[in-house]
C-alpha positions in Angstrom: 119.7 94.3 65.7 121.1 97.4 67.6 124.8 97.6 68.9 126.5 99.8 71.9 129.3 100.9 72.7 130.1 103.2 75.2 133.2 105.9 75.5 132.8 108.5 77.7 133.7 112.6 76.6 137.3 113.5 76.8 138.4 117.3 75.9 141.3 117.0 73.4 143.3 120.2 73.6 144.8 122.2 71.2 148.1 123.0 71.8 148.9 126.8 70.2 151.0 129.5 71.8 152.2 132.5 70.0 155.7 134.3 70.2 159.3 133.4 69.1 160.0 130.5 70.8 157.1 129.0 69.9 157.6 129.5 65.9 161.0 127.6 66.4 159.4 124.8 68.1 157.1 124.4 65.4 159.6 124.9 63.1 162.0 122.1 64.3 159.0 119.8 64.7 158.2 120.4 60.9 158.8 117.0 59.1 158.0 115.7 56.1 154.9 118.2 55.7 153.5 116.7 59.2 153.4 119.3 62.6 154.5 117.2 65.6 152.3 119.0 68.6 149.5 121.1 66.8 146.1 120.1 65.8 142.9 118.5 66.9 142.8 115.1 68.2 139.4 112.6 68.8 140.9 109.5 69.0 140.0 106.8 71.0 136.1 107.7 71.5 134.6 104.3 70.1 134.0 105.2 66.5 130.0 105.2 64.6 129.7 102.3 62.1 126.6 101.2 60.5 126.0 98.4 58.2 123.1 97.1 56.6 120.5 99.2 58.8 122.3 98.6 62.3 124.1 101.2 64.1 126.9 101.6 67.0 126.3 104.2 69.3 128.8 106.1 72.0 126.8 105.1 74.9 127.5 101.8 76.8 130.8 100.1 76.6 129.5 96.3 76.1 127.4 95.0 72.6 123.8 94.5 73.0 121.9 92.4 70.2 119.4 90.1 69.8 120.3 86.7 70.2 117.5 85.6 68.1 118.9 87.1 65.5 120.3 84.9 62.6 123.4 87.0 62.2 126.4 85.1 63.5 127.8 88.1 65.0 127.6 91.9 65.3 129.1 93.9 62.5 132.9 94.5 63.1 132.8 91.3 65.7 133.7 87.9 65.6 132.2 84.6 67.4 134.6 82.6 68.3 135.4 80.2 71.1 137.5 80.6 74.1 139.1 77.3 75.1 142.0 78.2 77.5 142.7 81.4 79.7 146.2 82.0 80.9 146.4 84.8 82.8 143.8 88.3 83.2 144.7 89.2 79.5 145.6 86.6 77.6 143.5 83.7 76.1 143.6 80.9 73.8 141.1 80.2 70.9 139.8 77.1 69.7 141.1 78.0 66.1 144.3 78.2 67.5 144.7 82.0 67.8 146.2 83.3 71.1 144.6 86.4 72.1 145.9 89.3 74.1 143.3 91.3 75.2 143.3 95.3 74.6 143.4 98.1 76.6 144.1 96.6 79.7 147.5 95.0 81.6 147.0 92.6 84.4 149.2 90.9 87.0 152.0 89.2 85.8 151.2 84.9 86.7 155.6 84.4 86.9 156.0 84.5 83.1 158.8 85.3 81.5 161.0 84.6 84.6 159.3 86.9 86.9 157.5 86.8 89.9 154.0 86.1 90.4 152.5 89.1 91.5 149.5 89.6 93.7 146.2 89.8 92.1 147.4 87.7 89.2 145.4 84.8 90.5 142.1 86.5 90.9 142.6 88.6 87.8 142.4 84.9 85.3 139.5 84.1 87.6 137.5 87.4 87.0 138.1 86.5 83.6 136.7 82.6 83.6 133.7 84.6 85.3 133.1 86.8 82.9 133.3 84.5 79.8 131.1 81.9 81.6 128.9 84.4 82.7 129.1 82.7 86.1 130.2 84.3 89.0 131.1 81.1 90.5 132.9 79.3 87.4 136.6 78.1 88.4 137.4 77.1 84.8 135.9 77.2 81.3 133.6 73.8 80.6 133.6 71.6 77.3 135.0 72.5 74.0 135.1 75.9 74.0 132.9 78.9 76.2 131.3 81.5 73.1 132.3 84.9 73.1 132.7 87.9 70.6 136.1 89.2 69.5 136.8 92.6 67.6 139.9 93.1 66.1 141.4 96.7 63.9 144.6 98.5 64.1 147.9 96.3 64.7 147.2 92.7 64.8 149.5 91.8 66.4 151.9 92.2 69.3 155.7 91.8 69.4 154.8 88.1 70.9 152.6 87.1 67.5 149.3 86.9 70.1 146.2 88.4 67.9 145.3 92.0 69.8 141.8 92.3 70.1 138.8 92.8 72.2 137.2 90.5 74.0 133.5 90.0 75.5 131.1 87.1 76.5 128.2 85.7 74.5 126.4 87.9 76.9 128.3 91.2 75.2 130.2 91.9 78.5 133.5 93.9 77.9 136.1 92.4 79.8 138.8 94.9 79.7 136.2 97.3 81.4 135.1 94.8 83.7 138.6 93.9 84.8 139.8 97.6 84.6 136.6 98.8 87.1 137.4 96.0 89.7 140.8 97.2 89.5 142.6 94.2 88.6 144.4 95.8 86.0 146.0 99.0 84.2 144.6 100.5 81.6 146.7 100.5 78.9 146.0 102.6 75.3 148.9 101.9 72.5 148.2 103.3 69.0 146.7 102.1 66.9 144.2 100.1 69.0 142.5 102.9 70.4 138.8 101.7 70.0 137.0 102.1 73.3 139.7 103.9 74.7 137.8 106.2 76.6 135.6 104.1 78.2 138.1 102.0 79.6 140.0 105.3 80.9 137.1 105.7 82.8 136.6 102.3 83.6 139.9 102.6 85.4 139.1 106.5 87.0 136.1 104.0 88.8 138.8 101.9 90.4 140.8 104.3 91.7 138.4 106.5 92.9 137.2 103.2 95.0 140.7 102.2 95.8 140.5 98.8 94.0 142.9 96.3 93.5 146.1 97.8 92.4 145.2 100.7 93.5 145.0 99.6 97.2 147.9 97.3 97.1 151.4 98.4 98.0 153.0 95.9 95.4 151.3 98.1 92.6 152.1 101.7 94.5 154.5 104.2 91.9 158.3 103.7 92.3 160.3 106.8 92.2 162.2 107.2 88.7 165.4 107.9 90.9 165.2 104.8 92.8 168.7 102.3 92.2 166.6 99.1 91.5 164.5 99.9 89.2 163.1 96.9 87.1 161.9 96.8 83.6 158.4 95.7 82.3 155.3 97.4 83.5 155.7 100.2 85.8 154.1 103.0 87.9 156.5 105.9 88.1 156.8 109.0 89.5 159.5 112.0 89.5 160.4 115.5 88.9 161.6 116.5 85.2 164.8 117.8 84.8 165.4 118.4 81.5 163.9 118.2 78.1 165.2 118.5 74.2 163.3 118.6 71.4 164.1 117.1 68.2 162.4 116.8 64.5 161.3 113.3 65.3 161.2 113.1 69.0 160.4 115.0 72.5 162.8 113.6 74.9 161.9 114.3 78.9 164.2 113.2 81.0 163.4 112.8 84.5 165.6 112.8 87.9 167.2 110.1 88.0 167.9 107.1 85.4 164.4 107.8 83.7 164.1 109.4 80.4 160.3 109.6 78.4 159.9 109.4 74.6 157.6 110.8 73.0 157.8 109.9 69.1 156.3 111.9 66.3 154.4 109.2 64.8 151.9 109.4 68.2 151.9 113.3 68.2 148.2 113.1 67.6 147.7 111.1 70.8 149.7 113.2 73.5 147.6 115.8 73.1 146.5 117.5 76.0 147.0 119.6 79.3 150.0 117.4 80.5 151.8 117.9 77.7 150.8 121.6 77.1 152.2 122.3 80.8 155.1 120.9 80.0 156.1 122.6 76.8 155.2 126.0 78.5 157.4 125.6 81.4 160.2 124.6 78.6 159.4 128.1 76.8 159.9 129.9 80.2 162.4 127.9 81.3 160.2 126.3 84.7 160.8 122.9 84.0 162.0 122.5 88.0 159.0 124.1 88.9 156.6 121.9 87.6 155.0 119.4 90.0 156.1 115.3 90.6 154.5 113.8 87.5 153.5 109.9 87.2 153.3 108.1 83.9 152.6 104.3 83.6 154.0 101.7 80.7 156.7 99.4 80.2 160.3 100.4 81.3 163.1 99.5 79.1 166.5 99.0 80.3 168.8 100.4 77.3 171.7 98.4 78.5 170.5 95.7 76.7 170.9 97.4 73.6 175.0 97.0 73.0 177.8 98.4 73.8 177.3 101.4 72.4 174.6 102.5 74.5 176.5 100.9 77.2 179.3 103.5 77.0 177.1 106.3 76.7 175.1 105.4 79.7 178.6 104.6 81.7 179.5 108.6 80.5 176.6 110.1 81.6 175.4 111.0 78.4 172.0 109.0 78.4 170.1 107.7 81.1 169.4 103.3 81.7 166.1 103.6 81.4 163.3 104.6 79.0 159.2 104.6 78.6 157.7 105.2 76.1 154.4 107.8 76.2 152.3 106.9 73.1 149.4 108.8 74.9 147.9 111.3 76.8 146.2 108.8 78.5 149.7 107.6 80.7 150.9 110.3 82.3 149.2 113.0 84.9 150.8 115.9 87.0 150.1 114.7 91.1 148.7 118.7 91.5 145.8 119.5 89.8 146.4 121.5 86.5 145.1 124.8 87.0 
């Protein structure tokens, strides 16, 4: 039995600078024995396993195996059956297990008390495609459609759904399916990092082809100063205006009501030239200079976190909202990086 999995190259930079400054940055970044923004990071390339004489190689991003086989499923996968779908990422098992799906983010269907945005609709049906392996298929058929699931990192979500990958009895990724016709966002949240890469580029495939979201005005980038700004998912772009650095935490805040954090628990995922931009135009004090950057995730609105916050926000001192950048992977400058 051979398996494959593909994730395309990314270059990981190091950050290093020499001089003062840069020795207090470290420094202040040194906790508990751990540097916050230094060192070499390769993660979310789909990692090499091997078990029992089969091997997993970086080059396609769906399995392949022999179905003849008498192996239930691919080491480091799971058959199980898919008996519901409920929206573009979310399904339900026949065990009972509620599954959102990994590295992608698809229209919202009005859960949750919001609207149901465009897309949402053709983003489940893409998905009852895929696991039927019909291109025709308006629902799954009988007691349950087969399909592979993989699993690793958090288990979880903040919901109790199982997080884990999902792909027909054919092998078919569906986040990369879903992320290339552009009916969602690609989405990357340490741990669950596996296939990372390939559905990054999954998604570069969609835009390039203006896809989906990415030719929809619904899913264009709101501006971080904009007054009605709404939480959840979000596309947004701005200027930064300021940034402080703490042992734990690099706090960017951006015109406007929009402040990023980026914790020191992901410092090994926000490696790279965005970030490395950024800190240099700290050091020589350019922040204004820098170009309108856009970063994707969910938006928080720290009202709703008591009336202390509230205060704070009322004086000035913090701003409503905050996203969270757990990787390199959400944000890009709108000018090439030269």
């Amino acid at each position: 039995m051979q398996l494959v999995v593909q994730s395309s190259p990314v270059l990981h930079l190091i950050v290093v600078k020499k001089g003062p400054y840069w020795g207090l940055f470290l420094c202040l970044l040194l906790f508990g024995g751990t540097l916050f923004c230094c060192g070499v990071s390769n993660v979310g390339a789909a990692p090499a396993l091997a078990s029992g004489g089969e091997f997993l190689t970086s080059t396609a991003c769906d399995i392949t195996f022999d179905p003849a086989s008498a192996v239930a499923a691919p080491s480091g996968f799971e058959r199980v059956a898919v008996v519901q779908v409920f929206d573009g990422d979310t399904v339900l098992l026949k065990d009972g297990r509620k599954i959102r799906i990994v590295g992608v983010n698809t229209p919202e269907l009005g859960h949750h008390n919001r609207p149901v945005e465009p897309l949402a609709q053709q983003a489940k049906q893409r998905l009852v495609q895929i696991l039927s392996n019909n291109k025709a298929a308006a629902s799954l058929k009988g007691k349950g459609t087969s399909a592979y699931l993989k699993t690793g990192g958090d288990l979880k979500d903040h919901y109790g759904r199982t997080l884990g990958h999902l792909f027909s009895a054919q092998g078919v990724n569906v986040s990369q399916r879903l992320l290339e016709d552009g009916l969602g966002f690609h989405v990357s949240i340490p741990p669950n990092l596996w296939a990372a890469d390939c559905y990054y580029s999954a998604q570069q495939v969609a835009m390039a082809g203006g896809k989906g979201v990415w030719n929809n005005a619904y899913f264009d980038a709101n501006s971080a100063s904009q007054r009605d700004l709404l939480g959840g998912y979000q596309r947004l772009q701005g200027k930064i205006e300021k940034l402080f650095i703490s042992q734990k935490t690099i706090w960017i805040d951006l015109q406007g009501q929009v402040t990023l954090k980026l914790g020191r628990s992901d410092s090994d995922y926000h490696q790279g030239a965005v970030l490395k931009r950024i800190l240099d135009a700290h050091e020589k004090k350019k922040l204004v200079m820098l170009p309108t950057i856009e970063v994707q995730g969910w938006l928080m609105d720290r009202k709703r976190w008591g009336a202390k916050m509230m205060g704070k926000i009322k004086r000035g001192e913090r701003n409503r909202w905050q996203l969270n950048v757990r990787h390199h992977y959400q944000w890009r400058f709108l000018l090439p990086i030269k």
